[in-house]
C-alpha positions in Angstrom: 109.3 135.2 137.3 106.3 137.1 136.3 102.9 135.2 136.3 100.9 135.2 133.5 97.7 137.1 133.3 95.7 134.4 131.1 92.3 133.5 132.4 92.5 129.7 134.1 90.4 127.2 133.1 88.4 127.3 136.1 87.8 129.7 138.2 84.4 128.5 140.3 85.5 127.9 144.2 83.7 124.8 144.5 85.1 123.1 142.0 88.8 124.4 142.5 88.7 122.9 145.6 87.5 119.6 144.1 90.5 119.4 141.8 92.7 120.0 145.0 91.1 117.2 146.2 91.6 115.0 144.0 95.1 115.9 143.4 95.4 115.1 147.5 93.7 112.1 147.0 95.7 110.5 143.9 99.3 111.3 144.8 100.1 108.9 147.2 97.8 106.1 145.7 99.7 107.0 142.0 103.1 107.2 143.4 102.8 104.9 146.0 103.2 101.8 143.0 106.6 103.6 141.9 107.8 103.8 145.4 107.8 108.0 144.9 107.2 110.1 147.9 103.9 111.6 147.5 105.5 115.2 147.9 107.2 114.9 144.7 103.8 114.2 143.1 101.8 117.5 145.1 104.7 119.3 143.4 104.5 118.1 140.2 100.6 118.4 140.0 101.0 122.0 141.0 103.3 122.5 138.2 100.7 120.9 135.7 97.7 123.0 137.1 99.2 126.3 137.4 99.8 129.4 135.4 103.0 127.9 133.7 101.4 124.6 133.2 97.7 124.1 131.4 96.7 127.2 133.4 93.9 125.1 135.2 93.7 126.8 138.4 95.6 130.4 138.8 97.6 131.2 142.0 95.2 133.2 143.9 94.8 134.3 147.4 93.3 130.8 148.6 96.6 129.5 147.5 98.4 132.1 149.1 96.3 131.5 152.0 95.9 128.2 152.9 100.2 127.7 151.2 101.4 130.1 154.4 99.4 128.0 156.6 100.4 124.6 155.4 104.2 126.3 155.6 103.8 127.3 159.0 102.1 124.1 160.0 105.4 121.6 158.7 107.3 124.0 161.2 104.6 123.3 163.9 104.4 120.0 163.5 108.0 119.5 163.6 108.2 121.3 167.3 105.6 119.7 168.7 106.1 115.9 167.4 109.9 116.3 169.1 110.3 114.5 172.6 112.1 116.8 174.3 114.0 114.5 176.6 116.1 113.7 173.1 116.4 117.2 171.7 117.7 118.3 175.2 120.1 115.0 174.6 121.1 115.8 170.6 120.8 119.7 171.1 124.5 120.2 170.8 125.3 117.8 167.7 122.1 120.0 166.5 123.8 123.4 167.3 127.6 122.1 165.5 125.4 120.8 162.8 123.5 124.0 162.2 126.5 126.4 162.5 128.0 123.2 159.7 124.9 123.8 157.5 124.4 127.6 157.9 128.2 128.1 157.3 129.3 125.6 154.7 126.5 127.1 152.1 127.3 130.6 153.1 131.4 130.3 152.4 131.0 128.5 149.4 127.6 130.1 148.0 129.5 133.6 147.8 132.7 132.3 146.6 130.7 130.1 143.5 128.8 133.6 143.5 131.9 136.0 143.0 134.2 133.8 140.9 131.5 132.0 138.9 128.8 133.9 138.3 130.9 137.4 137.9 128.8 139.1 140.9 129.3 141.8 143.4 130.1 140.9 147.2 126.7 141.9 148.8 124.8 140.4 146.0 126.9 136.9 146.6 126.3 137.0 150.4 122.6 137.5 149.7 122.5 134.3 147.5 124.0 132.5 149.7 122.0 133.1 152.9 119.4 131.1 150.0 121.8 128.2 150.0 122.1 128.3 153.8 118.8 128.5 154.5 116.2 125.7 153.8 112.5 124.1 154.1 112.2 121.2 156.6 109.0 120.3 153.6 110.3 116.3 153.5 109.2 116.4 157.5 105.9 115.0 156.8 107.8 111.5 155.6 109.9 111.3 158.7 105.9 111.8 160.6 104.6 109.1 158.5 107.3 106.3 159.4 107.2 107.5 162.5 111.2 108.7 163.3 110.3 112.1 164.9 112.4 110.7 167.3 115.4 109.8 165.8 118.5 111.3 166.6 119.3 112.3 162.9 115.9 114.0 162.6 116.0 115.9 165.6 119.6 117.1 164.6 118.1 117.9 161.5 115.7 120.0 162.9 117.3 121.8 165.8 119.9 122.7 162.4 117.1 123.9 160.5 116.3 126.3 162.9 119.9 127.8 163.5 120.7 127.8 159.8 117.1 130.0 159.5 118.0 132.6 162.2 121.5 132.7 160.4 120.4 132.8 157.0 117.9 136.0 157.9 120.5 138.1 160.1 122.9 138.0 156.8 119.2 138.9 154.7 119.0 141.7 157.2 122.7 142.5 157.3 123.2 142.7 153.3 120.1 144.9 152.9 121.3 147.3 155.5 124.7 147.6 153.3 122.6 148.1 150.5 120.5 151.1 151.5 123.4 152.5 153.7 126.6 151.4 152.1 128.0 150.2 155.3 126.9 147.8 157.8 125.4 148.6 160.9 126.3 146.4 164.2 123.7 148.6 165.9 120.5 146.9 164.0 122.0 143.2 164.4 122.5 143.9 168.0 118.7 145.1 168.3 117.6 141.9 166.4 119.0 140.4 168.4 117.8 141.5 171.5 114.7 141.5 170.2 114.6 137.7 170.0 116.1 136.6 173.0 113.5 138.7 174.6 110.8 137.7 172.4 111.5 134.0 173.5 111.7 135.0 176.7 108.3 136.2 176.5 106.8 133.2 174.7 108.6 130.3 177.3 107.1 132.4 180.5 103.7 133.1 179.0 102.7 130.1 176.5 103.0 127.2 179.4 101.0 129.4 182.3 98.0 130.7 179.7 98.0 126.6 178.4 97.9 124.7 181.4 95.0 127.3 182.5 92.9 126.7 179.5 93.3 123.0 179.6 92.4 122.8 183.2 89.0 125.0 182.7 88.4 123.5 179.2 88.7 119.6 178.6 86.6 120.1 174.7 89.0 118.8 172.0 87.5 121.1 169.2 87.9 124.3 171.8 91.6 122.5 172.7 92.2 123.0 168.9 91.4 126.0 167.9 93.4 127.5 171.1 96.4 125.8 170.2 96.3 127.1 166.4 95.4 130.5 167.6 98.8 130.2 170.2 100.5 129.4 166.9 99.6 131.9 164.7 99.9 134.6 167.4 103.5 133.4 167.8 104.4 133.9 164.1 102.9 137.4 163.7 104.9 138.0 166.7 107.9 136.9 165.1 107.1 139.0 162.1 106.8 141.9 164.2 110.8 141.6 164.9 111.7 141.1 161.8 111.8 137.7 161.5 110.2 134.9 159.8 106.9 133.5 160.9 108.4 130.0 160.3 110.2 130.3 163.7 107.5 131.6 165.7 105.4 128.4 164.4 108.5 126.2 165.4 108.8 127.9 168.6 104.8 127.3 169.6 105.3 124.0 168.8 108.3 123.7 171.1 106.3 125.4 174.2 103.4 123.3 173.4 104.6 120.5 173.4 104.7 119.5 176.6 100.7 119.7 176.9 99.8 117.6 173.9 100.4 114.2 174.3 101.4 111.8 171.1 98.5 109.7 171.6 96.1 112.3 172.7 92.8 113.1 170.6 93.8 117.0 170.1 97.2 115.5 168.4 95.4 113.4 166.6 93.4 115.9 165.1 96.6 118.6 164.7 98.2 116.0 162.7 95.0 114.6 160.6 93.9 118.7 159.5 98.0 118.7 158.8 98.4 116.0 157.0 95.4 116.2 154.9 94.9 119.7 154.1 97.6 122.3 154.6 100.4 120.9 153.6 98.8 119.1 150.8 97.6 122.8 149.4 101.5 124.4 150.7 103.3 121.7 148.1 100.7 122.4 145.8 101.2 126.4 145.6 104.8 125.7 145.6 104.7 124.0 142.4 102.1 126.8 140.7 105.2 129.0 141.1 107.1 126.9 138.8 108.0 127.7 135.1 109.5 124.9 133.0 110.2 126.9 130.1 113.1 128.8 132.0 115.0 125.7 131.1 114.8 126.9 126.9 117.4 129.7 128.1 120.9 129.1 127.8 122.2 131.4 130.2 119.5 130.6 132.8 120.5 127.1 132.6 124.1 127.7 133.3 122.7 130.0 136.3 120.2 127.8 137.6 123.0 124.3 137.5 125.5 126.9 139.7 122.6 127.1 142.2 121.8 123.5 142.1 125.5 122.3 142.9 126.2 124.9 145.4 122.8 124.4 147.2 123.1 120.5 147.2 126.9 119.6 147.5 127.3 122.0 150.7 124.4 120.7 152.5 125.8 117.4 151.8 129.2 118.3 152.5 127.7 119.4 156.1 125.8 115.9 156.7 129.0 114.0 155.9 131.2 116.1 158.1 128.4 116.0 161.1 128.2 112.1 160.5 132.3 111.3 161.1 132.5 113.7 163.9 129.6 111.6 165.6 130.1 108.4 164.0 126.5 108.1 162.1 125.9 105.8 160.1 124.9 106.0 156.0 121.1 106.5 156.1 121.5 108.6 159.1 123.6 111.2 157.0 121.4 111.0 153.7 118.3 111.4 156.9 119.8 114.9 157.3 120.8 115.4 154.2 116.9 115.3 152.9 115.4 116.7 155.4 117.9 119.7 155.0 118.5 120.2 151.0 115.1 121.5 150.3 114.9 125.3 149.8 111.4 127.4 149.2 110.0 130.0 152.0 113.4 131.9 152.5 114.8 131.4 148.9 111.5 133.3 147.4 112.0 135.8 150.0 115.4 136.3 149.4 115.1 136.2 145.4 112.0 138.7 145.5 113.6 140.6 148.0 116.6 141.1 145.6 114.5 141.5 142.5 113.0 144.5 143.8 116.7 145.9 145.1 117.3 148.6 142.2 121.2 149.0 141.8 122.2 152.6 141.3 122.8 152.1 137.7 119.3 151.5 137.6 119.2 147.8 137.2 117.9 145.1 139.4 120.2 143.6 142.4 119.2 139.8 141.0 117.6 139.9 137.4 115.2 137.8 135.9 118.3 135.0 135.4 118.6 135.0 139.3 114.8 134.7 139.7 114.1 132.2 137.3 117.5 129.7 138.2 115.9 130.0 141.7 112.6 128.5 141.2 114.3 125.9 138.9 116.4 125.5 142.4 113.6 125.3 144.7 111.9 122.1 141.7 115.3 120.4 142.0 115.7 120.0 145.3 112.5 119.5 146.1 112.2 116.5 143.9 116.0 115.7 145.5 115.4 115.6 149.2 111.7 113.8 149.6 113.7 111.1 147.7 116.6 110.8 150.0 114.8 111.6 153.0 112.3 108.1 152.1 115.0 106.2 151.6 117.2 106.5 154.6 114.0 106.7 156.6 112.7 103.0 155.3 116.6 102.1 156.3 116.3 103.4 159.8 112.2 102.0 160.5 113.9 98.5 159.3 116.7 98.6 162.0 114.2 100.2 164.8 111.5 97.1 164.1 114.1 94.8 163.8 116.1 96.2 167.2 112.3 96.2 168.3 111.4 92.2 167.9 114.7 91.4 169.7 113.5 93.4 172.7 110.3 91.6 172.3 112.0 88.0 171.9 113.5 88.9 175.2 110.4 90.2 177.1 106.8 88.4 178.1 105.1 86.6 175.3 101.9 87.7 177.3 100.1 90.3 175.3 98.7 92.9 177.4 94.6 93.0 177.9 93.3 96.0 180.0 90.0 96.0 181.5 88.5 99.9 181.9 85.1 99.6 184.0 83.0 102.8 183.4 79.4 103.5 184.9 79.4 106.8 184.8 79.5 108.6 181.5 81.1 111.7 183.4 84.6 109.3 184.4 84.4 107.2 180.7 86.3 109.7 178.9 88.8 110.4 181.4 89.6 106.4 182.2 89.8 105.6 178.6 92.1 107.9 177.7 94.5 106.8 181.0 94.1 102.9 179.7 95.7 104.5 175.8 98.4 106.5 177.6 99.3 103.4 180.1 100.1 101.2 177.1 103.0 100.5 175.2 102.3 101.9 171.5 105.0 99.6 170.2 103.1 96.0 171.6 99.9 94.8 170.8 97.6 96.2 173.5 93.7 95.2 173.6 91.5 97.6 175.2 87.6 96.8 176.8 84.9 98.8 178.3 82.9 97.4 180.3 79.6 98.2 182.3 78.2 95.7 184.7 74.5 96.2 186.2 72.0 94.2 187.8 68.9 95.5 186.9 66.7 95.7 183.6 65.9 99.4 183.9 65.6 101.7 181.4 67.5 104.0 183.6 70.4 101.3 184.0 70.6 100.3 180.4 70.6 103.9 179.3 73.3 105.0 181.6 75.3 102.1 180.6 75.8 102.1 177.2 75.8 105.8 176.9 79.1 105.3 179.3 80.5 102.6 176.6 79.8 104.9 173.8 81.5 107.7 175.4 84.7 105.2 175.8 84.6 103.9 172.4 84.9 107.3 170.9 87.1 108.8 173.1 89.3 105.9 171.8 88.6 106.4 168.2 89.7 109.6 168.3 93.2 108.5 168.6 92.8 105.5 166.0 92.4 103.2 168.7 89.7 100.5 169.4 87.8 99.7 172.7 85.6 96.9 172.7 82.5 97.8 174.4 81.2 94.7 177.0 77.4 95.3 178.5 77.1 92.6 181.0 74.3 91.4 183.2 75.3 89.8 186.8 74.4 89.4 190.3 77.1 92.4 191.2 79.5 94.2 190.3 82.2 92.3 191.3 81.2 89.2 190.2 80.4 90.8 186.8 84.3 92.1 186.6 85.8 88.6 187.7 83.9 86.4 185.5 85.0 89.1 182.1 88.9 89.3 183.7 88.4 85.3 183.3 87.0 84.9 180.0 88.7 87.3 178.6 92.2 86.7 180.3 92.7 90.1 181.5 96.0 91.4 182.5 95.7 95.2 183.8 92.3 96.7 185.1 92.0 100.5 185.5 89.2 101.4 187.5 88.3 104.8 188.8 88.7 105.5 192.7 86.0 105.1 195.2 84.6 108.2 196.3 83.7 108.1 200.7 80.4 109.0 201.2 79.5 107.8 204.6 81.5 108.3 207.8 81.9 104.1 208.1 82.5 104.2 204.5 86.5 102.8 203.6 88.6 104.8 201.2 88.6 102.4 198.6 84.9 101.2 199.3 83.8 97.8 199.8 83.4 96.4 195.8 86.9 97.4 195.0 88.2 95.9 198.8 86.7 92.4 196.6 88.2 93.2 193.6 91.1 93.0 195.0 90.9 90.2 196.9 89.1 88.2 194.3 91.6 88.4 191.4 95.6 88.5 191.1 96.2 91.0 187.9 97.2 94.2 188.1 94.6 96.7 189.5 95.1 100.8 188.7 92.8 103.1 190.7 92.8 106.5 189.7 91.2 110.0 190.7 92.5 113.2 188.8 91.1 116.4 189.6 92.8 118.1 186.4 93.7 116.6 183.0 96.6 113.9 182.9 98.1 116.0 180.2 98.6 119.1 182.7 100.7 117.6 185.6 104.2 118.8 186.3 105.8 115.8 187.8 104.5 111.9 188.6 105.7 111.1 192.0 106.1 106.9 192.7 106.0 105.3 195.9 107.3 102.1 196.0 107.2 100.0 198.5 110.5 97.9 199.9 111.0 94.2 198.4 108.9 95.3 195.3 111.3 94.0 193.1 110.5 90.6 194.4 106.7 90.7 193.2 105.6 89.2 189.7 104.1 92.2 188.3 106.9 94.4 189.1 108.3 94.7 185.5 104.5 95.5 184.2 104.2 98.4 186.7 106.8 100.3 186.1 106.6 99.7 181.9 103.1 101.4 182.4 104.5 104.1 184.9 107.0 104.9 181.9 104.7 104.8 178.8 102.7 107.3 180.5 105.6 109.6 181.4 106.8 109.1 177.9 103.3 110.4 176.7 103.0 113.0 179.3 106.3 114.1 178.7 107.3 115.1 182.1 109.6 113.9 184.9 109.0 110.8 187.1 110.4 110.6 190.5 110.7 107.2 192.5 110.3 107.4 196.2 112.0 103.9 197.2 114.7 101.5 199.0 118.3 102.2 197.6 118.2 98.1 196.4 115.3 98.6 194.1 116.3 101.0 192.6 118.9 99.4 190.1 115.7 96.7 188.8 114.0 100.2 187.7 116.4 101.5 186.1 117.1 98.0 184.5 113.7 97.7 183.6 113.3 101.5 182.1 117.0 100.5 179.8 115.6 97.4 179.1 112.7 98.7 177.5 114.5 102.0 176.4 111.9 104.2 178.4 114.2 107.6 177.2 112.8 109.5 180.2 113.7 112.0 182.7 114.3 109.9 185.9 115.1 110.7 189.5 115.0 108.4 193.0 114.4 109.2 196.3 115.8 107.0 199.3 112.6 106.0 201.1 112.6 103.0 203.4 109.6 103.5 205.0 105.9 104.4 204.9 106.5 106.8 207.1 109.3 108.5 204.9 107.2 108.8 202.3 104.4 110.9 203.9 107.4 113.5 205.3 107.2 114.3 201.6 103.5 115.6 201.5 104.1 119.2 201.9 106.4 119.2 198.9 103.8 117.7 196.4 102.8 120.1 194.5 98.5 120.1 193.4 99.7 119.6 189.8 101.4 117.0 190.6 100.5 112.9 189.9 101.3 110.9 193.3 101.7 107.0 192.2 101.2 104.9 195.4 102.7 101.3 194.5 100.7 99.2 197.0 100.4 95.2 198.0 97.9 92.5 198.7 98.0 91.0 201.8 99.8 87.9 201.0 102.0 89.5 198.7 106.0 89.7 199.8 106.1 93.4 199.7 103.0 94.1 201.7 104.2 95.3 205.1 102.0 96.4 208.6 102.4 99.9 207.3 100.2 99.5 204.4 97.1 99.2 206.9 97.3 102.4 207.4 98.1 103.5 204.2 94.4 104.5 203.0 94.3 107.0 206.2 97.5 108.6 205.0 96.1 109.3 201.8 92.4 110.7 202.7 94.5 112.7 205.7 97.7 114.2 203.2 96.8 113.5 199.7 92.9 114.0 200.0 93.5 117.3 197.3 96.0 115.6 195.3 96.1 113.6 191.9 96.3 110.4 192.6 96.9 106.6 191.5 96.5 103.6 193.5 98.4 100.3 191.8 98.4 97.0 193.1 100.8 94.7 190.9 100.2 91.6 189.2 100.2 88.3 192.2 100.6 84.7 191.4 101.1 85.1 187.9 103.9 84.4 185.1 106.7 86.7 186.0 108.9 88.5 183.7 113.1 88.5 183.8 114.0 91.5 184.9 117.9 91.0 184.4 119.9 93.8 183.6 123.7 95.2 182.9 123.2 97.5 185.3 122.8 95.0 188.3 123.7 91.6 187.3 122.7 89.8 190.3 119.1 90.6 189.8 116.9 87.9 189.5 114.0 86.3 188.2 111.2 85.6 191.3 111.7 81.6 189.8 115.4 81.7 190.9 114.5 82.6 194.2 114.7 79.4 196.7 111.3 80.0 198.9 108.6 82.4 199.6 109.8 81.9 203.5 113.0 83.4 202.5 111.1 86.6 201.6 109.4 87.1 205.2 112.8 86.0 207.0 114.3 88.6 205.2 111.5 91.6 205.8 111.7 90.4 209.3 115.2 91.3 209.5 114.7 94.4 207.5 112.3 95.2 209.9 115.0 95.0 213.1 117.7 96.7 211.5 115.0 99.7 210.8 114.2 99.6 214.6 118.1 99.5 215.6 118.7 101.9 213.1 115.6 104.4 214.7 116.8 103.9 218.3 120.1 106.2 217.5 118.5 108.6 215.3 116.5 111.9 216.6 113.3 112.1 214.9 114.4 115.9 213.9 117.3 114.5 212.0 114.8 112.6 209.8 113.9 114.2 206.3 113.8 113.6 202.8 114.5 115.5 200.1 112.0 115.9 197.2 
């Protein structure tokens, strides 16, 4: 494969980026009619433009440029889209499935290679560490129907990686025999090393420099460029050992990911520059390297058809064996088989590295046969796997929407309206983006700013709507719409009530009071009649560092919780912000409630890392103060006063906070009173109950009134030394 040295077409900057444009532009809305993947068409256009097609455009260093970055970005993109709770919970059907991948292609690549194609033993083990290796470049599909989290994809990708690291220790390996005759265990053992300690490195340094920069820096654009510096420092460094900058970019990605939420703005714009750029221009430069005419020759054919079946038929052969050990289904086989049959990165370095391996006859280690039957390889299955990978991903999106609306026949009919009051521009970004992580992504969620005053100022009107622009784009970031209310009233309060009322408001999230007085309360006097003036859900919150930084959310929930009407709303938006924070939520709370959480958590298939605490009282729950970290979120489930859960304790629950928690991340929630509850039935404790079932409120206070006894009994006989709980 030599380019040709004809002058392209056009050769101005301006208007070569134009025609990539364009090409960007028209794929998908081309293809889209004949239900092609748009990848297919990037390729194909590439092939059209380039030196083997009408020699439009010529392969220069912006393609060569702007190609690496789009390659290293589908690697990125693939480790930081992947919840980690699953991968932990697939990563060893991901390891048998790589070492099925990495081996299968390896075994029979170099037997095809030996018998087939007549060649020596070092050359065949070369080839095939092509076969064994592949591109993940059908990953932006899977991201576009939105299965990142699919089991087949992350076992997919977890086998990418280990069929990668495999596929360049044989490239290593086979070049060592070359130059040496004989192969040296003493360079594999320093790669090695040199890997495990370069990890090491990366998984001790990446999380401590991130969560430092995010804390000090909180602007999305500076947020961006940090992260794609992290990236590309990883790669080089991965080059540096020897390996391939693919897995340092995977790697980043991996580390990173816990600091980027899904529906965070700096995702957002990762996955938009992605999406629309770099990969557009990687599939692009793929298909300039193309030449169609290699298929005139004979012999190359007969190569190039060899490469084709062996590449294809033992990645296949891999998928099939990984489905019946696990017992996949059909489209979750052909999910792994696309995303894995693609070859490009390592087969051109593989095949070039060969190419310029001079035999000591004085010929070339893989001729021009070898060369050209590759790239005919790398258009094959790349046409093959976008193909299958579509297809079994519109399969599995059917079954997850249609598994989906039977969780939603089962659940409230009640769509979810959340109120975010902002009057200060300073706290509009911050509450905003707490309302987007606190809803469920999956049901229709309406979102409104709101900023109440009582005066005609200047000042007043200023202040106002330069606090509901702020929320509106802070929300538009993430493709999300806030409607923005300016309302006029007598007070605050009575401005909130009367738009919770018209516009049948389910969740407000308000941010906490701040004391300023001696006499002043914790919570302050307007949100003391919030509270007392309306029954839906109320979420106060006051984070001194970003949401996206915290190590663990820590719940306190009160005893008889389960019993309240809002308690399935609660914990749905204590999980969809775990699941978007990605870290671990503990539950402080009586051994009988905890089965409703994890029945509502199931129920809602909240895949999250879960623990529980046994607190009974108040009392218990403050024991824990010293072993709160600052980084961590403290979730106090509270009660109204005529509420069945409230207890004499919760007096003096806003003293325990301002004395222990004063320095600490915290959220205040009072559930949802009075309303329409929700069924919060479950396999896991089938004598839960519905708040309908239950005969009389009086039952409720009997029964904390004999709660209450047996705690007393039960403090009489213990010493108060013996009392601790473990967080």
């Amino acid at each position: 494969m030599i380019l040709t040295s004809a002058t392209p077409l056009v050769t101005s900057p301006v208007l070569i980026f134009f025609i990539v444009l364009v090409i960007i532009l028209l794929s998908p809305l081309v293809l889209n009619r004949f239900k092609i993947p748009h990848v297919i068409g990037l390729i194909v256009a590439g092939v059209a433009i380039g030196p083997y097609g009408l020699n439009v455009l010529a392969r220069d260093m912006s393609f060569e440029l702007f190609g690496q970055v789009g390659l290293l970005y589908i690697m990125f993109l693939a480790g930081i889209e992947i919840d980690m709770f699953h991968l932990k919970r697939n990563l060893k059907r991901g390891l048998v499935f790589g070492l099925l991948t990495f081996l299968l292609p390896m075994v029979i690549g170099t037997l095809a290679s030996v018998y087939l194609l007549k060649m020596n033993w070092v050359t065949s083990i070369l080839l095939a560490s092509m076969y064994a290796s592949h591109t993940l470049i059908s990953y932006p599909i899977v991201a576009r129907f939105g299965l990142t989290k699919n089991p087949a994809v992350l076992i997919a990708v977890v086998g990418t990686i280990i069929a990668v690291i495999g596929a360049l220790l044989v490239l290593a390996g086979a070049v060592n025999v070359h130059r040496t005759g004989e192969f040296a265990w003493g360079d594999l053992c320093r790669l090695l090393l040199e890997l495990a300690l370069y990890c090491v490195v990366i998984l001790y340094t990446y999380p401590r420099i991130t969560r430092w920069f995010f804390k000090n820096y909180s602007d999305n654009v500076t947020q961006y460029i940090y992260v794609m510096a992290m990236v590309f420092l990883a790669a080089w460094f991965a080059q540096i050992i020897e390996l391939e900058a693919v897995l340092g970019a995977f790697f980043a990605g991996l580390v990173l990911n816990r600091y980027v939420p899904n529906s965070s703005p700096l995702m957002n714009r990762i996955e938009f520059l992605g999406n629309a750029l770099f990969i557009p221009y990687f599939l692009i430069g793929v298909g300039m390297m193309i030449d169609m005419r290699v298929v005139l020759n004979v012999n190359t054919l007969f190569v190039a058809a060899n490469m084709i079946v062996v590449s294809l038929v033992a990645k296949w052969i891999a998928a099939f064996i990984a489905q019946k050990i696990y017992g996949m289904k059909g489209h979750e086989r052909r999910m792994m088989f696309g995303l894995t049959a693609a070859h490009t990165a390592v087969a051109l370095a593989v095949v070039t590295i060969g190419y310029n391996m001079i035999m000591p006859d004085g010929t070339r280690m893989m001729d021009e046969t070898i060369l050209n039957g590759t790239v005919l390889m790398i258009l094959v299955t790349c046409a093959v796997a976008p193909i299958m990978t579509a297809r079994a991903a519109s399969k599995i999106k059917i079954e997850e929407l249609s598994d989906e609306s039977a969780i939603e026949e089962n659940a409230s009919k009640r769509e979810t309206r959340i109120l975010v009051p902002v009057s200060n521009p300073i706290t509009a970004q911050s509450l905003t983006e707490l309302a987007l992580m606190l809803r469920n992504p999956r049901r229709k969620t309406d979102i409104y700013a709101i900023h109440v005053r009582n005066d005609n100022s200047a000042a007043s009107r200023a202040m106002g709507r330069n606090a509901l622009d702020i929320a509106v784009k802070a929300a538009s970031s993430v493709d999300a719409e806030v409607v923005p209310i300016e309302r006029y009233d007598i007070n605050t309060v009575s401005g909130l009530i009367n738009a919770i009322e018209e516009r049948d408001i389910t969740d407000v999230i308000i941010g906490m009071h701040r004391k300023a007085t001696i006499i002043d309360s914790f919570f302050g006097a307007k949100i003391e009649q919030l509270l007392k003036a309306t029954n839906q859900m109320v979420v106060m919150t006051r984070c001194f560092i970003p949401v996206n930084t915290v190590t663990r959310i820590v719940v306190s929930v009160p005893p008889m919780a389960q019993f309240e009407t809002g308690f399935s709303r609660w914990i749905r938006g204590v999980g969809n912000l775990t699941r978007q924070v990605g870290c671990k939520v503990i539950f402080c709370c009586h051994p009988d409630t905890q089965p409703l959480i994890r029945g509502v958590l199931k129920r809602g298939r909240y895949d999250i890392r879960h623990e529980y605490r046994d607190v009974e009282r108040w009392d218990d729950f403050v024991l824990l103060s010293n072993r709160i970290l600052e980084d961590d979120l403290v979730v106090v489930v509270s009660a109204r006063d005529t509420s069945v859960s409230h207890s004499d304790d919760m007096a003096d629950m806003p003293g325990f906070l301002q004395k222990y928690f004063s320095r600490n991340n915290l959220i205040v929630l009072y559930p949802e009173q009075f309303g329409v509850a929700e069924p919060i039935n479950t396999f896991i404790d089938p004598m839960s109950a519905d708040i309908h079932s239950v005969p009389s409120p009086i039952w409720f206070k009997m029964h904390g009134l004999y709660r209450k006894m047996v705690q007393i009994k039960k403090n009489l006989f213990k010493r108060k030394n013996d009392k601790r709980v473990e967080l």
